[in-house]
N, C-alpha and C positions, 0 to 999 in steps of 0.2 A: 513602469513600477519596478522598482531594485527589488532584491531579493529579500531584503531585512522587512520592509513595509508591505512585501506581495507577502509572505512570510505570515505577517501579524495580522492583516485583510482576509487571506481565505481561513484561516485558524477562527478568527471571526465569524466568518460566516459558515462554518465546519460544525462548530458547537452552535450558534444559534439556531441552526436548522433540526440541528439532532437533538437539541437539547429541549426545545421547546414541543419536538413530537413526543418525545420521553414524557416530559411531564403533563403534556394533555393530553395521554394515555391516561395517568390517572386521576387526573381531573376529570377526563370525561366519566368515567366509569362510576368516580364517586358521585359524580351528581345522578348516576344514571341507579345506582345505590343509596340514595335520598342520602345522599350526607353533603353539608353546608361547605362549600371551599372558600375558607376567606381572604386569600391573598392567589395567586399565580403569579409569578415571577420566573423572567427568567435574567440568569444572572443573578450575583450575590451585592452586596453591600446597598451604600445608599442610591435610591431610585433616581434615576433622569427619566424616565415617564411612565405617568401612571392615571389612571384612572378607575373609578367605580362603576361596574354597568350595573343594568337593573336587576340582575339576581344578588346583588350586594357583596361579589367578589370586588376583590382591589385587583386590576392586572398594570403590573408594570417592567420594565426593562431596566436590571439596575446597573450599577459601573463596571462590575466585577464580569467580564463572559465570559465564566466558566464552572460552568454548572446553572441549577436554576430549583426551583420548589416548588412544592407546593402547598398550603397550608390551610389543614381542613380546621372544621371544630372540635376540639378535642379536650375533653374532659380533665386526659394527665397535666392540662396546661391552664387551669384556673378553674374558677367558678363560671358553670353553665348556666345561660337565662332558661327556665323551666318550659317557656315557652318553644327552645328551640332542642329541646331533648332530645327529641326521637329523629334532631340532623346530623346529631352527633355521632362521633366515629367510632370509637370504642363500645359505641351502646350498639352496633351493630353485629351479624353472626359473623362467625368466624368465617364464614363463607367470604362472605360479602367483603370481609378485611382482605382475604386473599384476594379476591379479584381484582379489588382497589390497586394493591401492591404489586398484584401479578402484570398490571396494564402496562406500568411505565417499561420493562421490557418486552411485552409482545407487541406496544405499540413499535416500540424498534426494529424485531423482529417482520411487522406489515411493512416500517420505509426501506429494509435490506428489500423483502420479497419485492417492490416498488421501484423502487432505484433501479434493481439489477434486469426487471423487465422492459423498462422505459430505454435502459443502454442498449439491451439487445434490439429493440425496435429499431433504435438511431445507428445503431451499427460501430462497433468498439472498432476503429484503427489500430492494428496491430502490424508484427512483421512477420514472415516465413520463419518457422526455427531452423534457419542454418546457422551451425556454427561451426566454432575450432578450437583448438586444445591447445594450449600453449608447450613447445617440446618437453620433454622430460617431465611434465607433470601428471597427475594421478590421473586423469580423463585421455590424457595423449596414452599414455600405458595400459590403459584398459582398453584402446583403440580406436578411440575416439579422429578421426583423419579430418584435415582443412574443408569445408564445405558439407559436411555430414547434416543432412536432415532430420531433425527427432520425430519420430512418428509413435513415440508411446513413454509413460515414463512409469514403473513399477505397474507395468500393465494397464494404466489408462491413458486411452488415445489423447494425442495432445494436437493442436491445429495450429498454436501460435507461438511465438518468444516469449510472452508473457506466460500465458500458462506453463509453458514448461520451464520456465525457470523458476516459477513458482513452487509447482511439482518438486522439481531437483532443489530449490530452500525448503523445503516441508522435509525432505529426508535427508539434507545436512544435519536435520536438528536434533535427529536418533544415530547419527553414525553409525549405519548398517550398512550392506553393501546393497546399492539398488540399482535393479534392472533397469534397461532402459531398450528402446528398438529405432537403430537408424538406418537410414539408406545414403547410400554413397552415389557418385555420379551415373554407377550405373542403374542406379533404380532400384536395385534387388536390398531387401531388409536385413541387417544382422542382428543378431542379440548380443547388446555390451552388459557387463556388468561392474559399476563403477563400485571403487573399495570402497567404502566412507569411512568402514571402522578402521582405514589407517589415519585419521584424523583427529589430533590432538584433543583431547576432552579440555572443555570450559571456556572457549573464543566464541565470540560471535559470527552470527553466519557469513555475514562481510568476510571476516580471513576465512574462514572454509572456502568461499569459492576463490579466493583467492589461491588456496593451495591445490583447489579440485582441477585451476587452469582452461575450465570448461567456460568460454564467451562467443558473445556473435561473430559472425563471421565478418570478415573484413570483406569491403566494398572491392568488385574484379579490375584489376587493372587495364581499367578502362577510361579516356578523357570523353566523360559524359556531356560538358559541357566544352568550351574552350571561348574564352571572352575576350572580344576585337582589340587590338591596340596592343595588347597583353606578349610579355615572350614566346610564347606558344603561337600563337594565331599570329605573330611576325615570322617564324620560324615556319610554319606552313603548316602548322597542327589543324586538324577539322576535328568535331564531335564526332563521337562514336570511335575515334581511331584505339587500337590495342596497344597499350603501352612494352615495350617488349624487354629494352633495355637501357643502365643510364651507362654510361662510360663503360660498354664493355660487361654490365652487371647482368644478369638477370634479375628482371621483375617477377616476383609471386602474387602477388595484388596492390590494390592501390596505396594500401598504406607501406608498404616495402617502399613503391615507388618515392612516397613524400619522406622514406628515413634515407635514400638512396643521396635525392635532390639537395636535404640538407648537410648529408656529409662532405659531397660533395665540393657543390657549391662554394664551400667554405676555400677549398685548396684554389679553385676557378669556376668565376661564374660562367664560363660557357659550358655547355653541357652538351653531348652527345649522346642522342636520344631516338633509339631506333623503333619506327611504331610499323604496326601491321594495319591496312587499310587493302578492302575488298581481296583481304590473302594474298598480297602482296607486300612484302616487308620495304621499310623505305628510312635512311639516317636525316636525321635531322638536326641541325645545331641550333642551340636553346641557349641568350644569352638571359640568364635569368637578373631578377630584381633583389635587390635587399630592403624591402619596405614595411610596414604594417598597415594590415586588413582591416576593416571595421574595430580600428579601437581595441587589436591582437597586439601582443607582443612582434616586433621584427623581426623577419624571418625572410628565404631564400624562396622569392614565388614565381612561377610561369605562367597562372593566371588559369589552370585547369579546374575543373568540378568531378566529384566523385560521380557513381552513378547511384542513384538510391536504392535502399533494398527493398527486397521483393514485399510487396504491401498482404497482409491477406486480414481482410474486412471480417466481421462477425456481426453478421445481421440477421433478423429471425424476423419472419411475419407475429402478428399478437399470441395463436394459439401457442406453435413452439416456442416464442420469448418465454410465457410465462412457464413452461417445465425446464426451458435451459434455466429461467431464474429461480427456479425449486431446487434441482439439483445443484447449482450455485452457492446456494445458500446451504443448503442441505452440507455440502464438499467443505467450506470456509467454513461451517459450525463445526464437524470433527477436527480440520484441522488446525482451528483454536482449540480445542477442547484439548488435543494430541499435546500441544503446545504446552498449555498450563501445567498438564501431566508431566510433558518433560522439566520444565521448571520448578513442578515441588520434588520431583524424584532426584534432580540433580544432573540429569541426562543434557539437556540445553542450559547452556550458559545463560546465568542472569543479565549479561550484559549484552540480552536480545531485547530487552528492557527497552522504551522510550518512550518519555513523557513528552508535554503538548509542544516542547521547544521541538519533536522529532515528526509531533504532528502537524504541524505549523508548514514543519520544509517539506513536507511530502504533499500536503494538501496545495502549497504551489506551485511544486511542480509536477501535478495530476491536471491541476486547474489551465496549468502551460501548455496540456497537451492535450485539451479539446474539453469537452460538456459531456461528452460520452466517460472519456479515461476519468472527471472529476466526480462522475455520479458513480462510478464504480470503488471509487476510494470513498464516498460518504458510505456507500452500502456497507464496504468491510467496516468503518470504525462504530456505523449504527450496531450491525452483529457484533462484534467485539463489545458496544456496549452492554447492550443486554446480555448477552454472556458473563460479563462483568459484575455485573449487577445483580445476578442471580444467583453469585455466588453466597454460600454460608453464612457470612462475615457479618455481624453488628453492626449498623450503619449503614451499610447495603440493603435494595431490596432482599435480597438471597437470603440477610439476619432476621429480617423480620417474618419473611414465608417460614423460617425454621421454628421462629419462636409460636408462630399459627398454628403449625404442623405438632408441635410438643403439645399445645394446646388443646386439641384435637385428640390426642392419646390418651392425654392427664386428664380430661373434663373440665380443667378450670387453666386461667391465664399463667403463666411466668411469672412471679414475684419478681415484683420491682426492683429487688435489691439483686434478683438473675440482670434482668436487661442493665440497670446502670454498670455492673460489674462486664459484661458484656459491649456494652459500649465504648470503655477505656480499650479494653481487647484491641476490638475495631479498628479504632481512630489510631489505635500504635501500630499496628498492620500497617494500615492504609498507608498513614504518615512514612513509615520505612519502604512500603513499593515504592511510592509518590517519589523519595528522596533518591532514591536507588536508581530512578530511571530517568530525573531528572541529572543527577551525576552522569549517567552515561548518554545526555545530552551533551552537558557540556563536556564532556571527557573527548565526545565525539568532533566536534570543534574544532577545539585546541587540537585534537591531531588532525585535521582535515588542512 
């Protein structure tokens, strides 16, 4: 499956999974609140399937997957049969309205807590956080050395490359200076403190770490593999051998070694290749190829394999799955919240922004990287929805809990001519996030 149709496939099933828990959050609720649901839909526009069951809901799947409804009885929207009064919505307490509204994000709020337990059961693949600094940049200046271990990031322990680069994007996004605690090859901890606030205000996080130069560490120069027939295993290479040096060079790791090979190469492909095997150093001459890999661009090859990095699993028996998945949740709900904060104040760039063309490419390539990494991306975007959702805004659950809430104060409902004025609000909000982050989809693209 290419990336354009993997792309528009798990996006598909990204929202249809989230989107239909959202809305039979409040469908359950309202039935469970005696009020009539006459339609369930997920998806907008016209239906490709549908049906009537016996409580006299319509449920159908319609062409549009993106988003979905739900549609009670409701008095603001015509003339009510007398007989089904007391199903209706509005004739309900305020209470009971809230609950309705409140459901479609705490059901979301249950598939995060859900998701994020069911992953730690199965056990999230991850990597060892070592990394390196790239020279001269802000993370190599702060002291950051080749192979450094992260063992904490602004004082909370980190265990993986994903978390803690996580952690270190969560504090590009305030450009503060943040702590961090690593160990070097000898084992013993330092405390670094990376600058952030030298860090140009209004870019996305992408050039932040770009300028911050903080990445994984590069594979050791080591021929992990070495494949029969191939320049190397003609030359006399075996797996495991220490790559040492090419023409005279020194190697610093693997990838040195494959910029070493190609500059080389170029002048003559034989190559002069000194390895280390059981501590004994030994020259080797390497007449390499000019061919292409698996459908790669041509290139200068000898037929060697990197070694892979250090793996470190995250698996939880049920009891502790479900408080790593508490505090999981509990960690992503502040710092979404942080996030928002930085974007109304001005602090994070708007063009951290991304709409479903940004969720589409992340959602396949989470989906690329097993069942565990893809249920931990539905958890973040289900949180992120109800989070979303429960904002203020007209249109949003969040508009309508507010108009409950005033409701509640005042004794009596919001005048209709409050909500329709409210509503235009809304949908011009919305429409300018919508456009803002779909722009920096495609802004994103075109420079890719």
């Amino acid at each position: 499956m290419n990336s354009f149709f993997g792309s528009v496939f798990w996006l598909a099933i990204t929202l249809g999974v989230l989107v239909t828990f959202h809305e039979f959050g409040h469908y359950w609720v309202a039935r469970r609140c005696g009020v009539k649901v006459l339609r369930f839909s997920v998806g907008f526009g016209k239906a490709i399937w549908k049906r009537t069951g016996r409580d006299g809901t319509e449920y159908q799947i319609a062409s549009i997957p993106l988003g979905g409804y739900v549609k009670m009885l409701d008095a603001r929207e015509g003339e009510i049969d007398p007989a089904l009064r007391d199903q209706e919505f509005t004739g309900k307490s305020v209470w009971k309205r809230i609950a309705i509204v409140a459901a479609g994000p705490g059901f979301n709020v249950i598939f995060t807590l859900a998701a994020f337990w069911l992953m730690f059961m199965l056990g999230r693949p991850d990597y060892v956080p070592v990394v390196t600094a790239t020279p001269q940049s802000i993370a190599a200046k702060a002291g950051v050395l080749p192979g450094d271990r992260i063992l904490s990031v602004d004082g909370q322990p980190v265990t993986t490359l994903g978390d803690s680069l996580d952690a270190i994007a969560n504090g590009l996004l305030s450009r503060a200076p943040l702590p961090i605690t690593v160990s070097g090859a000898d084992g013993r901890p330092r405390q670094l403190v990376l600058p952030l606030d030298r860090l140009p205000p209004g870019q996305p996080v992408e050039k932040y770490f770009d300028a911050l130069g903080l990445k994984p560490a590069p594979p050791p120069a080591i021929a992990a593999t070495v494949t029969p027939g191939q320049p190397a295993s003609l030359a006399g290479m075996q797996g495991g051998d220490r790559l040492i040096s090419v023409n005279g060079q020194a190697v610093a790791d693997f990838e040195a070694f494959g910029r070493l090979v190609q500059a080389d190469a170029v002048k003559s492909p034989t190559l002069s290749v000194v390895i280390e095997r059981n501590g004994q150093p030994k020259k080797l001459s390497v007449i390499t190829k000019w061919e292409s890999l698996q459908g790669q661009p041509q290139k200068w090859v000898m037929g060697i394999g990197a070694p892979m990095p250090e793996q470190a699993m995250v698996r939880y028996g049920p009891i502790k799955a479900l408080d790593a998945s508490l505090q999981t949740t509990w960690h992503n709900a502040m710092q979404t919240f942080a996030m928002f904060g930085k974007l109304i104040t001005g602090e994070a760039s708007t063009q951290n922004l991304h709409g479903v063309i940004g969720i589409a490419q992340v959602a396949n390539a989470s989906a690329g990287m097993g069942f565990a990494s893809f249920l931990q991306f539905l958890a973040l975007v289900s949180l992120s929805l109800a989070i979303i959702n429960l904002m203020p805004i007209p249109v949003l659950d969040g508009g309508h809990l507010l108009y409950y809430l005033i409701e509640l104060i005042k004794g009596s409902p919001v005048s209709e001519q409050t909500m329709i004025v409210g509503q235009y609000i809304g949908i011009a909000l919305l429409f300018t996030v919508m456009g803002l982050a779909f722009y920096n989809d495609i802004h994103g693209i075109l420079l890719s």
